[in-house]
DRENZAZA-494527 format. One record per residue (C-alpha): residue number from 1; chain; z, y, x negated. Coordinates in Angstrom, 2 decimals, padded with zeros to 5 digits. Example, Ala and Ser with C-alpha at 12.3 -4.5 7.8 and 13.67 -1.06 7.14 Angstrom:
REM DRENZAZA-494527
1|A|007.80|-004.50|-012.30
2|A|007.14|-001.06|-013.67
END
This chain:
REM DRENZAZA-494527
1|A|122.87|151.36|-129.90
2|A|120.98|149.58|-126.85
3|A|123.67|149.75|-125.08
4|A|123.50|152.02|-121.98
5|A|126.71|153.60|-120.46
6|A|127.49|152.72|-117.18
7|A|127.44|155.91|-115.04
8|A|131.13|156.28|-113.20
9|A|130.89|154.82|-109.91
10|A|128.15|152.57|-110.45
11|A|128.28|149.39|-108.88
12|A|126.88|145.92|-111.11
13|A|124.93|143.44|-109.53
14|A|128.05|141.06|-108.90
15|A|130.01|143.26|-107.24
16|A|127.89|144.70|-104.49
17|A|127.97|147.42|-101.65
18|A|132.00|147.96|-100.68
19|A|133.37|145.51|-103.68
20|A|135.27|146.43|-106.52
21|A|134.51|145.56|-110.13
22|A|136.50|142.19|-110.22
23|A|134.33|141.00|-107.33
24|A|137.42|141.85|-104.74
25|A|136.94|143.96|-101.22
26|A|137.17|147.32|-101.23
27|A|138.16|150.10|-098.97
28|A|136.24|149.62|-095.57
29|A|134.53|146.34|-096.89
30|A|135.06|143.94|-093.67
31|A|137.36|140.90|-095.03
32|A|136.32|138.52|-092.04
33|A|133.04|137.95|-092.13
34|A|130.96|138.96|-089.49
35|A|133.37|137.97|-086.51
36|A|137.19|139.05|-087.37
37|A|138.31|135.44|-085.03
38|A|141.74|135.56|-085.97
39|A|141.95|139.23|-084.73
40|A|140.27|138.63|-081.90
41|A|142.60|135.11|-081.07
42|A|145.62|137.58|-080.98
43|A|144.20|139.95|-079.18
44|A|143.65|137.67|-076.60
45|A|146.10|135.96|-076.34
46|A|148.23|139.34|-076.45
47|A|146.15|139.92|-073.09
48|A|147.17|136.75|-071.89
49|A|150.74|136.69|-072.65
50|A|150.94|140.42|-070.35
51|A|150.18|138.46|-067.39
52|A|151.70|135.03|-067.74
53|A|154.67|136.94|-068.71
54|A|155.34|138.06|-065.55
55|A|153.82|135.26|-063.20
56|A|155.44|136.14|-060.03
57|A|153.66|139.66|-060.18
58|A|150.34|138.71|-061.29
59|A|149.13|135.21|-060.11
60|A|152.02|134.17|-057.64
61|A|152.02|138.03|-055.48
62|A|148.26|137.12|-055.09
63|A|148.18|134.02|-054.50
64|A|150.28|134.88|-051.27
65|A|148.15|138.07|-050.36
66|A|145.32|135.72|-050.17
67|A|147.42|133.51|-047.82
68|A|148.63|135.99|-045.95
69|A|144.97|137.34|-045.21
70|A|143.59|133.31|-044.55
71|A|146.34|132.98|-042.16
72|A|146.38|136.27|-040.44
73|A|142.33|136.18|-039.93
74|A|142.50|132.50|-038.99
75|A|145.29|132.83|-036.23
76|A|143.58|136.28|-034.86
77|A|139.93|135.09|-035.41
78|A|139.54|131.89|-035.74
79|A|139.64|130.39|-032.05
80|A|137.34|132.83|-030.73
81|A|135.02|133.33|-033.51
82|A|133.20|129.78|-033.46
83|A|131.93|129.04|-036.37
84|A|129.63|130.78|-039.31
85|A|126.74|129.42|-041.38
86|A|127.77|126.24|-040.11
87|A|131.25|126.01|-041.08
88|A|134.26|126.99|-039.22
89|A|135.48|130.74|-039.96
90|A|138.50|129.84|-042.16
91|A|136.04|127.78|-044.23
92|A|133.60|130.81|-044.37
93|A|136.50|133.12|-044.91
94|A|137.93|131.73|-047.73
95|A|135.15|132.24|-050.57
96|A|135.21|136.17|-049.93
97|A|139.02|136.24|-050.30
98|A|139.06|134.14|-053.55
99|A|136.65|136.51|-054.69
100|A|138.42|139.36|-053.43
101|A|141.73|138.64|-055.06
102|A|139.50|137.40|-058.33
103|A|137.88|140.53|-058.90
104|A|141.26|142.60|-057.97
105|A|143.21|141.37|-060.46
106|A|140.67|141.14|-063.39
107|A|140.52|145.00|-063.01
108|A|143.94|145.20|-062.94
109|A|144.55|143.29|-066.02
110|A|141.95|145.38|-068.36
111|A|143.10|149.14|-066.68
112|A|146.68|148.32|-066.42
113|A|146.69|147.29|-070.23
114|A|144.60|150.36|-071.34
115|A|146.35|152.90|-069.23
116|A|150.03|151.52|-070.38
117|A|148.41|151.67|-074.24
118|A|147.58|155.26|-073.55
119|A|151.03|156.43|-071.52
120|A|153.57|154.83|-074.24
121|A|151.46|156.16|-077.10
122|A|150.78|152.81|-078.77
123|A|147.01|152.48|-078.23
124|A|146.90|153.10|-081.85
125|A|148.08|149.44|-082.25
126|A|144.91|148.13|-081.04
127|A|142.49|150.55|-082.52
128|A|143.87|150.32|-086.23
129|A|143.39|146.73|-086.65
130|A|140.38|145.66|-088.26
131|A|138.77|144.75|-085.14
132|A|135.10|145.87|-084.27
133|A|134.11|147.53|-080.94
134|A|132.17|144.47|-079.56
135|A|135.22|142.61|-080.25
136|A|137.40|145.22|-078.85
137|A|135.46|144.64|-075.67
138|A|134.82|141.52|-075.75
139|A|138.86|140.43|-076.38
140|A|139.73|142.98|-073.11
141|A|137.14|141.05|-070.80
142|A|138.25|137.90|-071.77
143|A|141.80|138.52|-070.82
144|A|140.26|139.91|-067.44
145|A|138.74|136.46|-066.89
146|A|141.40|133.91|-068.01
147|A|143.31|136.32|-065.56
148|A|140.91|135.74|-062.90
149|A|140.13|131.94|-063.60
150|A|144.25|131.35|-063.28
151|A|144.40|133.20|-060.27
152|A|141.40|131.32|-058.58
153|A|142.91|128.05|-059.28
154|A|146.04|129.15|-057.93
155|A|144.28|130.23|-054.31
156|A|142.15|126.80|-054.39
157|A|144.13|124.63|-055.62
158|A|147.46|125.89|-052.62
159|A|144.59|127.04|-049.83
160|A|141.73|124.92|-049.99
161|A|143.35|121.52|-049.22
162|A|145.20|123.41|-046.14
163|A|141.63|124.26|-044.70
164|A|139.91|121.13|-045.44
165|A|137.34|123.28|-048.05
166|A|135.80|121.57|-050.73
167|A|133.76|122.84|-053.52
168|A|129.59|122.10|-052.58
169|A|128.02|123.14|-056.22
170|A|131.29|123.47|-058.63
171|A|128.99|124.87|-061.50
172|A|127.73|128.17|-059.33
173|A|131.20|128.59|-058.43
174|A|132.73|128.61|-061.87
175|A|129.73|131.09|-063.04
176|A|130.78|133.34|-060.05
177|A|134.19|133.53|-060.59
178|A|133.58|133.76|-064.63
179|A|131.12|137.02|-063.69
180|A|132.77|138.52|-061.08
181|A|136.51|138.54|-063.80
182|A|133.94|139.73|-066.26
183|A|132.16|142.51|-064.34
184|A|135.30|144.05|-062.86
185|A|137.14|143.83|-065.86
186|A|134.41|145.96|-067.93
187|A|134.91|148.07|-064.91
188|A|138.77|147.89|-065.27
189|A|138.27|148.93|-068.59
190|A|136.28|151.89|-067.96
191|A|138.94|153.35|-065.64
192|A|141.58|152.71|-068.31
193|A|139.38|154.80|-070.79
194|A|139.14|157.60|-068.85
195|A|142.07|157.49|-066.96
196|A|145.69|159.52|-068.53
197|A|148.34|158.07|-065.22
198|A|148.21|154.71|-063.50
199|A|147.82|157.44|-060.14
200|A|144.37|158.07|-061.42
201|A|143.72|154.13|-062.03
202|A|144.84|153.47|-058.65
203|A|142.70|155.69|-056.92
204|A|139.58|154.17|-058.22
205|A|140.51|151.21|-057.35
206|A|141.71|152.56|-053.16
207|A|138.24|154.58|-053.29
208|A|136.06|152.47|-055.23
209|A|136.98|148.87|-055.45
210|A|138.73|148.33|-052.48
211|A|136.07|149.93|-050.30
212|A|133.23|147.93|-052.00
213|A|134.91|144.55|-051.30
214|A|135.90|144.94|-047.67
215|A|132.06|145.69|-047.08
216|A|130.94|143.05|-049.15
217|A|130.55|140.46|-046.18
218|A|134.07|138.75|-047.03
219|A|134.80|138.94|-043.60
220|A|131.38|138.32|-042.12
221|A|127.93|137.80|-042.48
222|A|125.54|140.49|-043.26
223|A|123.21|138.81|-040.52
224|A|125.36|140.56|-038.12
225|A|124.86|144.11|-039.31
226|A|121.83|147.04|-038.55
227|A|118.70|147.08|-040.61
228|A|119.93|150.24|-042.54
229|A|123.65|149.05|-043.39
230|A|121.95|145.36|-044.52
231|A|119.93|147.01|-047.20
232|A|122.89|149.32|-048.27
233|A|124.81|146.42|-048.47
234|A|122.76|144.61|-051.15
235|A|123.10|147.18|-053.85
236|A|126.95|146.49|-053.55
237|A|127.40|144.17|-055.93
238|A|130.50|142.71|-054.96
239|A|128.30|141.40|-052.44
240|A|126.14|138.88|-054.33
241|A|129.57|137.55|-056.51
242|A|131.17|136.72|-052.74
243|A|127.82|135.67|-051.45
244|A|127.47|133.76|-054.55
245|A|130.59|132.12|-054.77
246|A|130.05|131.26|-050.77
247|A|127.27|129.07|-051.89
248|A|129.11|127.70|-054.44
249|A|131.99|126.21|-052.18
250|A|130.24|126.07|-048.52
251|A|126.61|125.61|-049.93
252|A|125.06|128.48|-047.75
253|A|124.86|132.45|-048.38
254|A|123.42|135.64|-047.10
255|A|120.93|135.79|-050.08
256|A|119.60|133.78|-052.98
257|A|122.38|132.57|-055.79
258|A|119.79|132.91|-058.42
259|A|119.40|137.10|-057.45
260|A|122.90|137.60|-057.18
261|A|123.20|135.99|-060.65
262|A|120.44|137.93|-062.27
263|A|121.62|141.11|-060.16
264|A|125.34|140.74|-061.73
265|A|124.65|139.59|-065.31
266|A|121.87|142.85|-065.90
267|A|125.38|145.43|-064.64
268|A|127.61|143.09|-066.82
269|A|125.30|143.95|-070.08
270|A|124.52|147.55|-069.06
271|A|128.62|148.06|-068.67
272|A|129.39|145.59|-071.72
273|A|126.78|148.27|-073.58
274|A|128.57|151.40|-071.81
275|A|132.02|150.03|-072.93
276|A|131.21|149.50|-076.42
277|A|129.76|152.81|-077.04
278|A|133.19|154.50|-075.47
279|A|135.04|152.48|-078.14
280|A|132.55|153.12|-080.78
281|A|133.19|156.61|-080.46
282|A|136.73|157.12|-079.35
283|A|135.84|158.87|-076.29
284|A|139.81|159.60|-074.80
285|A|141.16|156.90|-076.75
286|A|141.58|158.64|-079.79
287|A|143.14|162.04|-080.50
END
C-alpha cells in the first residue's frame, strides 16, 4: 500500500529519454556524444587513403597537367605577351592554374567516391554507421580539401621555384586554396548524389566546371574584357577563388580579396546547408 505501480514503458528519473533501466543506451540513443570523432577520423581518413592510394593518378597526373599548361602558355605566350599586373605572364599565369587543378580534383575526389558508392552497391557502408548528416558532409569535404591542399603543394612546391614565384600574403593563399577544395567539393558531392554513371558526373564537370574555370580570368585579366562580359564574369565564382589566390601569391587581383572571401564562404554555407538536407533525407542515396 503506497506503493504505485510503475506503468510498462515508463522511464525513472535515472534513466532518461533513449536509456534503458540499468542506466545503459538504448536503441537510437547516440553513444558518442554530440560529435561521433572516431567515426568521423575513419571516414576521413577512408577519403584520404582513395587518393593517396593511387598517387600517380590523383596528385602526380595533375601535377604534370599543370606543367604542361605553364609550359605550353609560357613558350606560346610568354615573349609576346609582356607582362600583367606587374609581373611577367608565367608569374600571373600560375595562380589560376593552381587553382584550376585545386578545384578539379577536390570535385573529383567527393563525386568519384559517391558515384563508385552508388555503382558497386556499397553506399550502404557509409550511411549505416552511426554517423550524423553534418558529419557525413563534413568528413566528404574534408577529404576534398586534404585532396586539394596535397595537390597544391605538389604544383608549388615542383613549379614555383622554376618561375621564380613566391608566395606575397601566405595566409590569403592558404584560405583560398582551403575554400576553393571546400566549395567544389560540396559541389562534387552534389553531382555524386544525383548522379547513377560516372558519364553523368563527367558531364557536369565538361559543361559546368570546366567552362566556369577557363572564364574565370586564369588566363587573363578581366581588365581586358567588354563592360557586359566583366559583370557576367563576377558572379562566376571560380573567379574570386583564382582572383583571390592571385593576390595571395603575386599581391595584386582583379577585385577585392575580402569580396571574393565573403562572396565564396556565403555559397560554401548555402551548399554545406543544401548537402546536408540531401543526406538528411536520403534523396537518391537510399532505396
Amino acid at each position: 500500500m503506497g506503493n504505485a505501480t510503475e506503468r510498462p514503458g515508463a522511464q525513472g528519473p535515472a534513466t532518461g529519454v533513449g536509456a534503458t533501466a540499468n542506466g545503459a543506451p538504448g536503441m537510437g540513443a547516440r553513444r558518442f556524444g554530440r560529435v561521433n570523432w572516431l567515426g568521423l577520423y575513419t571516414l576521413i581518413e577512408r577519403e584520404v587513403i582513395r587518393f593517396t592510394t593511387i598517387w600517380t593518378q590523383t596528385i602526380m597526373a595533375p601535377l604534370i597537367t599543370a606543367g604542361l599548361f605553364l609550359l605550353v602558355f609560357s613558350l606560346a605566350l610568354g615573349s609576346r605577351r609582356g607582362d600583367v599586373m606587374g609581373v611577367p605572364f608565367a608569374s600571373f599565369l600560375a595562380p589560376g592554374i593552381l587553382m584550376m587543378t585545386v578545384i578539379q580534383n577536390a570535385f573529383a575526389n567527393t563525386a568519384s567516391s559517391l558515384v563508385i558508392s552508388k555503382i558497386q552497391g556499397n553506399i550502404v557502408d557509409t550511411l549505416m554507421p552511426p554517423l550524423s548528416p553534418a558529419e557525413l558532409v563534413i568528413g566528404y569535404v574534408a577529404g576534398g580539401v586534404l585532396r586539394g591542399f596535397a595537390v597544391a603543394a605538389a604544383v608549388m612546391i615542383v613549379t614555383f621555384p622554376v618561375l621564380g614565384v613566391g608566395i606575397a600574403h601566405p595566409l590569403w593563399a592558404v584560405l583560398f586554396i582551403t575554400m576553393g577544395s571546400a566549395l567544389l567539393a560540396l559541389v562534387g558531392m552534389l553531382a555524386g548524389i544525383v548522379s547513377e554513371r560516372f558519364d553523368q558526373m563527367n558531364a557536369i564537370t565538361n559543361f559546368i566546371i570546366t567552362p566556369l574555370s577557363f572564364l574565370s580570368g586564369t588566363f587573363y585579366s578581366i581588365e581586358v574584357l567588354p563592360d557586359f562580359l566583366r559583370v557576367l564574369t563576377h558572379f562566376n565564382p571560380v573567379f574570386y577563388l583564382i582572383d583571390g589566390l592571385r593576390y595571395g601569391v603575386i599581391g595584386a587581383s582583379d577585385s577585392s580579396p575580402v569580396v571574393g572571401a565573403l562572396f565564396c564562404g556565403a555559397l560554401i554555407v548555402v551548399l554545406g546547408l543544401w548537402t546536408w538536407r540531401w543526406f538528411a533525407s536520403g534523396y537518391r542515396l537510399k532505396a
